[in-house]
C-alpha positions as CSV (number, residue, x, y, z in Angstrom):
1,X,-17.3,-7.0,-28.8
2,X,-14.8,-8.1,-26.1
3,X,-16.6,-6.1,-23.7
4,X,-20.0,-7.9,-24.7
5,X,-17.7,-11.1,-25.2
6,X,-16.9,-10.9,-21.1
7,X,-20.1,-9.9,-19.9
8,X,-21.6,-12.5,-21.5
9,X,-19.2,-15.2,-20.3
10,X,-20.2,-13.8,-16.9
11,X,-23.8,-14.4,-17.2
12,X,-23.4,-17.3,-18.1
13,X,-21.3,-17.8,-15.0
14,X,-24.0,-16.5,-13.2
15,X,-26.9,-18.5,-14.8
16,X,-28.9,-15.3,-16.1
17,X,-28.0,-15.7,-20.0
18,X,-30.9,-16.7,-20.8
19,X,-32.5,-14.3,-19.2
20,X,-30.9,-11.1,-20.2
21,X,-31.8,-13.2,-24.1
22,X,-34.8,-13.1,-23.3
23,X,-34.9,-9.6,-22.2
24,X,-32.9,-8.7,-25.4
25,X,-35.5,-10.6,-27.7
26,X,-38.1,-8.7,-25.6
27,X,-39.5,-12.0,-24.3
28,X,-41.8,-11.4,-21.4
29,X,-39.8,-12.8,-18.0
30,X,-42.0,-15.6,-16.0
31,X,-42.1,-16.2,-12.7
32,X,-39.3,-18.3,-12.9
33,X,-37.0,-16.0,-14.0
34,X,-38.0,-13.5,-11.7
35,X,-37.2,-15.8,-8.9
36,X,-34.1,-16.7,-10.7
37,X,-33.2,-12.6,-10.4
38,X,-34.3,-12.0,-7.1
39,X,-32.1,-15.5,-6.4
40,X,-29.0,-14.8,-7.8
41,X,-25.8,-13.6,-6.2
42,X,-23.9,-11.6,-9.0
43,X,-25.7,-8.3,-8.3
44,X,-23.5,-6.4,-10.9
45,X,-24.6,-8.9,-13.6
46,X,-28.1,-8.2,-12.6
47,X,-27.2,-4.8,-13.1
48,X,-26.0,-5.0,-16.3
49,X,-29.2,-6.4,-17.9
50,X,-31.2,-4.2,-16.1
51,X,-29.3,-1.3,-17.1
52,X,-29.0,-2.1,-21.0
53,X,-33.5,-2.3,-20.1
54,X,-33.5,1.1,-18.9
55,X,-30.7,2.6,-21.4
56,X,-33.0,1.1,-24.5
57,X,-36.4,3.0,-23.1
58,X,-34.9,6.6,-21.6
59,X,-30.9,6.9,-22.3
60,X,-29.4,8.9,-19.8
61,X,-32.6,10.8,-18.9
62,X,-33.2,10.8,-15.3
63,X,-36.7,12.6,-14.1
64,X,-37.7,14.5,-11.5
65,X,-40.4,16.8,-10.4
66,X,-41.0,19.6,-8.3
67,X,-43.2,18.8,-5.6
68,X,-44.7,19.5,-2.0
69,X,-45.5,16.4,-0.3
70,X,-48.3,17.0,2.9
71,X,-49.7,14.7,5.4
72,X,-52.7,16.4,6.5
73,X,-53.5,13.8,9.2
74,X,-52.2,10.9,11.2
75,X,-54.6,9.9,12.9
76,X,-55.4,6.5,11.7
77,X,-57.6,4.0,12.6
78,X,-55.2,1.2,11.3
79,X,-52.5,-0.6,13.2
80,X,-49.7,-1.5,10.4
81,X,-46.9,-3.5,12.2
82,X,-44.0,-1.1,9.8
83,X,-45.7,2.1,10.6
84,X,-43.9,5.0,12.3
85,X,-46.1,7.6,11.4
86,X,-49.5,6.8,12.3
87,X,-51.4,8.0,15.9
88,X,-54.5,5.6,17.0
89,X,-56.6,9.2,17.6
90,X,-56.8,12.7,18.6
91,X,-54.8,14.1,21.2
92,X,-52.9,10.8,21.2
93,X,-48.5,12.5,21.9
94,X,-47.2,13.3,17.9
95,X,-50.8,13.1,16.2
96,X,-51.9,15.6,14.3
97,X,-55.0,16.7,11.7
98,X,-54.3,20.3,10.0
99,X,-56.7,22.5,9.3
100,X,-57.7,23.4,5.8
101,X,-56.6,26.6,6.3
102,X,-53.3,25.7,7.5
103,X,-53.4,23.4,4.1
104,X,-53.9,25.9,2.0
105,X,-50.9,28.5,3.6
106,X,-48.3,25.8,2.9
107,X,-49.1,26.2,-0.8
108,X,-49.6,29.9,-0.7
109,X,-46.3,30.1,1.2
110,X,-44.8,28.7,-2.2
111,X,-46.3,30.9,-4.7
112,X,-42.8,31.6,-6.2
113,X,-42.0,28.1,-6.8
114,X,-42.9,26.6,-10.2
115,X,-44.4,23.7,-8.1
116,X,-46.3,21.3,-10.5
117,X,-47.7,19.0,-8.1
118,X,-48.8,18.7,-4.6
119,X,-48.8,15.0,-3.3
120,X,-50.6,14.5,-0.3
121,X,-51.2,11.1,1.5
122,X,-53.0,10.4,5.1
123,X,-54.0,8.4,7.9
124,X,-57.8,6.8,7.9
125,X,-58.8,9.3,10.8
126,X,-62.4,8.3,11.4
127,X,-63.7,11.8,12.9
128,X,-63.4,13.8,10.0
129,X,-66.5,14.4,7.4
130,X,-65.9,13.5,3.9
131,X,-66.3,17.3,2.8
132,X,-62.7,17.8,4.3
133,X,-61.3,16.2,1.3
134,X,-63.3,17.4,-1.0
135,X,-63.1,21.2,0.4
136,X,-59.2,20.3,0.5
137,X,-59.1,19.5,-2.7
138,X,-61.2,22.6,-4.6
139,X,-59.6,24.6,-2.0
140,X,-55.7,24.0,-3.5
141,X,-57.7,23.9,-7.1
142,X,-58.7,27.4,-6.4
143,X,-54.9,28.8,-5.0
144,X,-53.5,27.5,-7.9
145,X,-55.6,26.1,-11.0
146,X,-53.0,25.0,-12.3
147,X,-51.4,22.4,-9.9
148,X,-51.4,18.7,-10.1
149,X,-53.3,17.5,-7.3
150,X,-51.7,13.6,-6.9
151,X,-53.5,12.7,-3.0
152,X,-54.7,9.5,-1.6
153,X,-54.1,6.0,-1.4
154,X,-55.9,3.1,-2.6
155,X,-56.2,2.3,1.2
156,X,-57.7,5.5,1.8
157,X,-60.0,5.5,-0.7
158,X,-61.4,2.0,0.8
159,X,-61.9,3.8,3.8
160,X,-63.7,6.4,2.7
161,X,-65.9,4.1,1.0
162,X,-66.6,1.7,4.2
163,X,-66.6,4.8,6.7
164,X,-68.7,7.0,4.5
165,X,-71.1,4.5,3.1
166,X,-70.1,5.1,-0.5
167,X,-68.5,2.9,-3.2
168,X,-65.5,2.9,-3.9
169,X,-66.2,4.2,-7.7
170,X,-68.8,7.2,-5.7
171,X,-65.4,8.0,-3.7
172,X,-63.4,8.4,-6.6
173,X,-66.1,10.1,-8.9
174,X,-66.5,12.8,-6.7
175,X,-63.0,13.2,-5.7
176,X,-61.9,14.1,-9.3
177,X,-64.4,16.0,-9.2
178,X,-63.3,18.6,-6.4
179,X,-60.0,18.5,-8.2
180,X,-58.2,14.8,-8.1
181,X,-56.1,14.5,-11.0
182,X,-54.2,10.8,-9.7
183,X,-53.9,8.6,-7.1
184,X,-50.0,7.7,-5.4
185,X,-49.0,4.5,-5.0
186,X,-48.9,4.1,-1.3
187,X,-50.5,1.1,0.5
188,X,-49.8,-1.2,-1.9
189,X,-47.0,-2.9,0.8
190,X,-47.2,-6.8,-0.1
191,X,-50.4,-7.7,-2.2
192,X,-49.9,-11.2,-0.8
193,X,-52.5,-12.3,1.9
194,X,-50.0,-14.2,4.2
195,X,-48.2,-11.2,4.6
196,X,-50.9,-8.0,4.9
197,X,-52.6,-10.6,7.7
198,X,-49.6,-10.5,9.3
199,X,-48.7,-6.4,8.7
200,X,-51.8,-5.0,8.0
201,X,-54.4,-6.6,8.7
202,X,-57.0,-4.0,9.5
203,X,-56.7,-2.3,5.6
204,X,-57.6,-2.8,2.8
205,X,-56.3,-6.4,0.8
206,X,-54.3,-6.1,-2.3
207,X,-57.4,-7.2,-4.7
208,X,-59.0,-4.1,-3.6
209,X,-56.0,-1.7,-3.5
210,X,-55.9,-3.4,-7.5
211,X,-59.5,-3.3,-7.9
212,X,-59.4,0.7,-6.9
213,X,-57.0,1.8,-9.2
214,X,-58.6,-0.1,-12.2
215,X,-61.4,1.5,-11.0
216,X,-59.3,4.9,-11.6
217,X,-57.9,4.1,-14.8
218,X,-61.3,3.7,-15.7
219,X,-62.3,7.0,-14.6
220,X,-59.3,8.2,-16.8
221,X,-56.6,9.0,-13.8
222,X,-53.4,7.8,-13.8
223,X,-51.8,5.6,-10.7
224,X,-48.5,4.7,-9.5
225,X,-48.0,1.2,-7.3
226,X,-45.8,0.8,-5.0
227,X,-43.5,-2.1,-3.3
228,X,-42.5,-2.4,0.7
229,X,-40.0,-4.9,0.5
230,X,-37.6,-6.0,3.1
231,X,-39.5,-7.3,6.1
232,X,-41.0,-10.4,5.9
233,X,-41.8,-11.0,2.8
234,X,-40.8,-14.0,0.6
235,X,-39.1,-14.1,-2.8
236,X,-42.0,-15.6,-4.3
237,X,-44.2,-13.0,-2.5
238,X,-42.2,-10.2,-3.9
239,X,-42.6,-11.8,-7.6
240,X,-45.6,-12.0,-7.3
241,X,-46.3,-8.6,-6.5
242,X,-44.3,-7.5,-9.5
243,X,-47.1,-10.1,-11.4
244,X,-49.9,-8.9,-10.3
245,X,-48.9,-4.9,-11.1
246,X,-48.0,-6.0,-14.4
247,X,-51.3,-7.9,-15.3
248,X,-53.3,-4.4,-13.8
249,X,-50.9,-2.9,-16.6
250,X,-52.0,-5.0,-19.3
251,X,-55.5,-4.7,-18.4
252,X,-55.6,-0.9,-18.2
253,X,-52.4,1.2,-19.5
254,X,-53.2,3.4,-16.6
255,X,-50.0,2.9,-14.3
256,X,-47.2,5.3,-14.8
257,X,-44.3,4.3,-11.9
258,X,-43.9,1.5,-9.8
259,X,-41.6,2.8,-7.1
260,X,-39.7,0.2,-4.7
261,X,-40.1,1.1,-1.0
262,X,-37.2,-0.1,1.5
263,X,-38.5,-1.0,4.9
264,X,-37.5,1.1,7.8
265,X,-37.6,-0.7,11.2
266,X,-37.1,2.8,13.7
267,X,-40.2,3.3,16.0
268,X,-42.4,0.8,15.6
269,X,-43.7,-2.7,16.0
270,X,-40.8,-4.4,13.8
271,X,-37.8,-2.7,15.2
272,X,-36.2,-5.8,15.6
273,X,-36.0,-6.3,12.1
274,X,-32.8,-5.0,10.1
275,X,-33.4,-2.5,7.3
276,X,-32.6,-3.9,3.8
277,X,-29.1,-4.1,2.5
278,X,-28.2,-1.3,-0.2
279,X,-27.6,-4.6,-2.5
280,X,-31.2,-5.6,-1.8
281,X,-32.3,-2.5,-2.5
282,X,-30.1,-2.4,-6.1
283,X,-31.7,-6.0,-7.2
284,X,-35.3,-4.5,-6.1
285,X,-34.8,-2.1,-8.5
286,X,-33.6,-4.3,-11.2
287,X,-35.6,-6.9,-11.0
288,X,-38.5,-4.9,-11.2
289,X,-37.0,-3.1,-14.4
290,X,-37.1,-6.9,-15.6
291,X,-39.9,-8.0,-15.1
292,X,-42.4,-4.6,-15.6
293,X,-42.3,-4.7,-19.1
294,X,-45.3,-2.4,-19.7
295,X,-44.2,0.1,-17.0
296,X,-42.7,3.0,-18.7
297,X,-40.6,3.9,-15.3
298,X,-39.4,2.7,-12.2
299,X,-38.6,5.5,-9.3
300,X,-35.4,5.2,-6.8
301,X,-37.5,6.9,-3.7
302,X,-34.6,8.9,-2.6
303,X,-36.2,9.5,0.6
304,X,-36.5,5.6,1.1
305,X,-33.3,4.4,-0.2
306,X,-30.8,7.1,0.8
307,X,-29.3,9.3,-1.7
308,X,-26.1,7.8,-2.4
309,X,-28.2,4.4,-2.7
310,X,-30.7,5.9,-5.4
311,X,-28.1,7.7,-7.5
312,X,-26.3,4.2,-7.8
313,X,-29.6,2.7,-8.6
314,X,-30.1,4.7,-11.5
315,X,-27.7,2.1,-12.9
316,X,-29.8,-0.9,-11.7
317,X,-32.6,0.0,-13.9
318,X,-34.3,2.8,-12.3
319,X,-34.7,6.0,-14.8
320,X,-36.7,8.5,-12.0
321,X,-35.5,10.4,-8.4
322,X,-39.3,11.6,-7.8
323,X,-39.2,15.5,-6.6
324,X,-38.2,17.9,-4.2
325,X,-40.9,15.6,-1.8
326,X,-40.9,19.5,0.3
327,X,-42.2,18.4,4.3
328,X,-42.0,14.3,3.8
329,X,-42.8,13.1,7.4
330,X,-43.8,9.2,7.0
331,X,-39.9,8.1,6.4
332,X,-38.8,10.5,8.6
333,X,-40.3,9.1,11.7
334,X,-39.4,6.1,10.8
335,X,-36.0,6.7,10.7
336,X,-34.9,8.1,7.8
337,X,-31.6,9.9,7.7
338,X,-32.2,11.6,4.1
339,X,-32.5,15.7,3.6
340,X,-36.3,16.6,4.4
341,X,-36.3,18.2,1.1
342,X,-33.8,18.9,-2.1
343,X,-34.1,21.5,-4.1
344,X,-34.2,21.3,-8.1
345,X,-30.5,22.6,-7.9
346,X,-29.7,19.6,-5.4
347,X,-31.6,17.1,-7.6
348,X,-29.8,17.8,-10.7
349,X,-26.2,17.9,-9.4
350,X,-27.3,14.5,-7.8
351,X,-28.4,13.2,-11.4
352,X,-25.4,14.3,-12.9
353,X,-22.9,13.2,-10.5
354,X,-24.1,9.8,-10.8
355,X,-23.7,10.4,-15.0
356,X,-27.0,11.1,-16.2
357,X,-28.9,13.7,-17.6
358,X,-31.4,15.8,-15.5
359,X,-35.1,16.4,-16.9
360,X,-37.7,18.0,-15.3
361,X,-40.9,16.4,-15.7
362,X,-44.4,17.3,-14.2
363,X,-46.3,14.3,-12.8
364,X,-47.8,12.9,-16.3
365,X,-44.0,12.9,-17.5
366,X,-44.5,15.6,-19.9
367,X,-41.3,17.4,-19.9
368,X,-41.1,20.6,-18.1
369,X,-37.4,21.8,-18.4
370,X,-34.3,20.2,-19.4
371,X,-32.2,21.8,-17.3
372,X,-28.7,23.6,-19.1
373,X,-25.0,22.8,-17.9
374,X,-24.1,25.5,-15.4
């Protein structure tokens, strides 16, 4: 109790006691108090409720999966302001479109690895037929039935609609049909309009990337959302982000992660802008541990946030490391210093040594292997 005694003395120092009562009484958080979160300066405070949150749902369990990440194209019609990874078209230096031949090597080339999902995100390249995807898809089905085929963002399944002259329920019908099982996160960036007009303005807005994957939930698939944060973005802006995700939540059941992005500023059209702070990333984290109350899990990106900067985030409310994320290229290019892959080995000593517990999970969170102490 004296420990409980001091920490509460300090939230009250730091204003948040009656918002980590709330949290205890499992009060839903407004949007006051999410502002009061994102606002307040005592980080490890913040922490500490967000912690006792994500010690109450998983423990020390700390997820990961085993993955191959693949960007087939980046070609992309799109001009995002934050983007490092997209080429305007074909031939352009850096672009590239794989073949679905070359696709389908990169999964036979791991036919020893118990991979349990392939995770595959692109750019809106406007010269290739809608059969690509669909072959791509059957096509990885075929090489291994088994695999869980997690491809496509909400922003690219708005372009396939406009460029292809389909719906956006068509698109998603007949993609889970060639083999979708779930749609990423990705694209999600800032739902609010002031800022996508001034980021991304040629995309998709964030009632569509939200009308999409209710539209997906529907179709019984499960969906992750996603957060850039760290640009331009307001606190309000961010909050309501974190509102809007959790109202598609209530609505639907059908989100599984919401997964913090940090903004990288290295080659391209916001260089000037520095990269957020490892403290901003820690309160991202927490704060949407707060405030997500029907999200089962929230995902330190490892590749976003650093290693070192994800482990410690595993104490800021964040119960999930994503995978071995084999041949990442959007961070990289924009600047990201992490490992282009980790292996299961790497990703468990990294759990541990920040004192959890390691447990393999495949992408529905069913439980794979709990890895044993070497």
């Amino acid at each position: 109790m004296v420990v409980l005694d001091s920490m509460r003395q300090r939230l009250k120092t730091a204003g948040l006691v009656d918002i980590a009562d709330k949290v205890e009484a499992r009060e839903r958080l407004s949007f006051d108090d999410a502002v009061a979160l994102f606002e307040s300066t005592d980080l490890l405070a913040l922490g500490w409720i967000a912690n006792r949150e994500r010690e109450r749902r998983h423990g020390d369990r700390t997820y990961f999966n085993h993955n191959l990440r693949l960007e087939a194209t980046n070609v992309c019609e799109a001009s995002c302001l934050f983007c490092s990874f997209a080429r305007l078209k074909e031939g352009d230096p850096g672009s590239h479109t794989m073949s679905l031949e070359q696709i389908f090597a990169k999964l036979r080339q791991r036919g020893d690895q118990p991979l349990t999902e392939v995770h595959i995100v692109n750019g809106l390249h406007p010269g290739l037929p809608f059969s690509y995807y669909t072959e791509l898809l059957s096509g990885l089905k075929q090489i291994r039935p088994g695999i869980h085929l997690k491809c496509f963002t909400a922003v690219e399944i708005a372009f396939f609609a406009d460029h292809y002259g389909k719906t956006d329920r068509q698109v998603l019908a007949e993609l889970k049909a060639a083999g979708l099982d779930s749609l990423p996160g990705g694209g999600a960036e800032i739902f609010a309009p002031r800022v996508r007009q001034k980021i991304c303005h040629d995309k998709c807005d964030g009632a569509r990337y939200l009308a999409i994957h209710r539209i997906a939930h529907d179709l019984g698939m499960r969906t992750n959302v996603t957060m850039l944060y760290g640009h331009i973005e307001t606190t309000e802006e961010r909050v309501d982000h974190l509102l809007q995700t959790r109202a598609l939540q209530d609505d639907t059941g059908g989100l599984q992660a919401f997964i913090p992005l940090a903004f990288h500023p290295d080659n391209n059209q916001m260089r000037k802008l520095p990269a957020p702070a490892a403290s901003e990333t820690l309160k991202v984290h927490a704060v949407a541990r707060l405030v997500l109350d029907n999200v089962d899990h929230i995902k330190a990106y490892w590749i976003s946030c650093g290693v070192e900067v994800a482990q410690t985030a595993l104490w800021f409310g964040a119960d999930d490391l994503d995978g071995t994320v084999q041949e990442e290229t959007i961070y990289h290019m924009a600047g990201s210093s992490t490992p282009t892959t980790l292996s299961t080995d790497d990703i468990e000593q990294l759990i541990r040594d920040a004192g959890r517990e390691p447990i393999e999970r495949d992408t529905l969170y069913n439980v794979v292997r709990i890895p044993a102490l070497q």
